[in-house]
N, C-alpha and C positions, 0 to 999 in steps of 0.2 A: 783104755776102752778100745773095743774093735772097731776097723773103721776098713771103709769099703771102696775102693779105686773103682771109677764105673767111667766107662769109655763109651762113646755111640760115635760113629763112623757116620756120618750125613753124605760122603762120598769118598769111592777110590778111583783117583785120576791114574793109578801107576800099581795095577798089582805087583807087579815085579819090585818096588819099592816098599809094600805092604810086606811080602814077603821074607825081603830081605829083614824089615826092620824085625820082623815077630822074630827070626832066628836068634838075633840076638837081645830084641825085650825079655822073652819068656826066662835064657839063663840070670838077666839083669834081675827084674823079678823077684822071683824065686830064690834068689839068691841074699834078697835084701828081703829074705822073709814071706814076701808074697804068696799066697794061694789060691790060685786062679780053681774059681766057681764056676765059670758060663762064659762061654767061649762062642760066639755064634751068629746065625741069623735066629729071630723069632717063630717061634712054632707057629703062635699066635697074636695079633696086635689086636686093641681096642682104640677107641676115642680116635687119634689122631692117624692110626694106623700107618705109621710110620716103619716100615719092614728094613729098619738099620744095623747093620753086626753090632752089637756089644759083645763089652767086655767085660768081667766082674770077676775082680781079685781082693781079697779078704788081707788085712794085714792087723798085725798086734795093736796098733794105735794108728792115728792120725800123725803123730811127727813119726815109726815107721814109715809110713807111705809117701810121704814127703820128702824124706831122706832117701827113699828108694828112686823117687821120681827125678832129684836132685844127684843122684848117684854119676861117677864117670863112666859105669858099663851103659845104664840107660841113655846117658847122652850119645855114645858113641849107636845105639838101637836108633834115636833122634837124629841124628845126623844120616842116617842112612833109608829113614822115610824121607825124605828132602824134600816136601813136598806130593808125598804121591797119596795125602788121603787128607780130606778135610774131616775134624773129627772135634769133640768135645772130652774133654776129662775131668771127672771131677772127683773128689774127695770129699765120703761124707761118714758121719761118725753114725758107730750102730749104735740103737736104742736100749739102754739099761734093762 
């Protein structure tokens, strides 16, 4: 079943850190299948209106995306955020 990696960024202390990690998330990624859908700040917010970059990549299942997240290229992408963005990740399965 498809499942959905969805990132919200609550803050960047380091874009230089941000930057460097995206350089090597996106090959990580993609490479473990990933397909990045929305990349971005919000056109538009409701309710809590929260205006935080997400992320939204598409992968084959829920153990794809876990394996990708658990990958050595993505660690070495984590290792080189160090710290420069408080953020959430989550993994959630699409609907049949």
């Amino acid at each position: 079943m498809t499942a959905y990696w969805i990132a919200t960024y609550d803050e960047v202390t380091d874009p230089d850190k941000v930057a460097a990690y995206a350089n090597l998330a996106f090959p990580a990624l993609t490479g473990a299948g990933g397909r990045f859908l929305a990349r971005g700040l919000p056109e538009q917010v409701y309710e809590l209106g929260e205006e935080t970059r997400t992320v939204l990549i598409e992968f084959d299942s829920v153990d794809a995306a876990r394996a990708a997240h658990d990958s050595r290229a993505y660690a070495e992408a984590l290792a080189a955020l160090d710290g420069g963005a408080r953020r959430d990740i989550r993994i959630v399965p699409a609907v049949e």
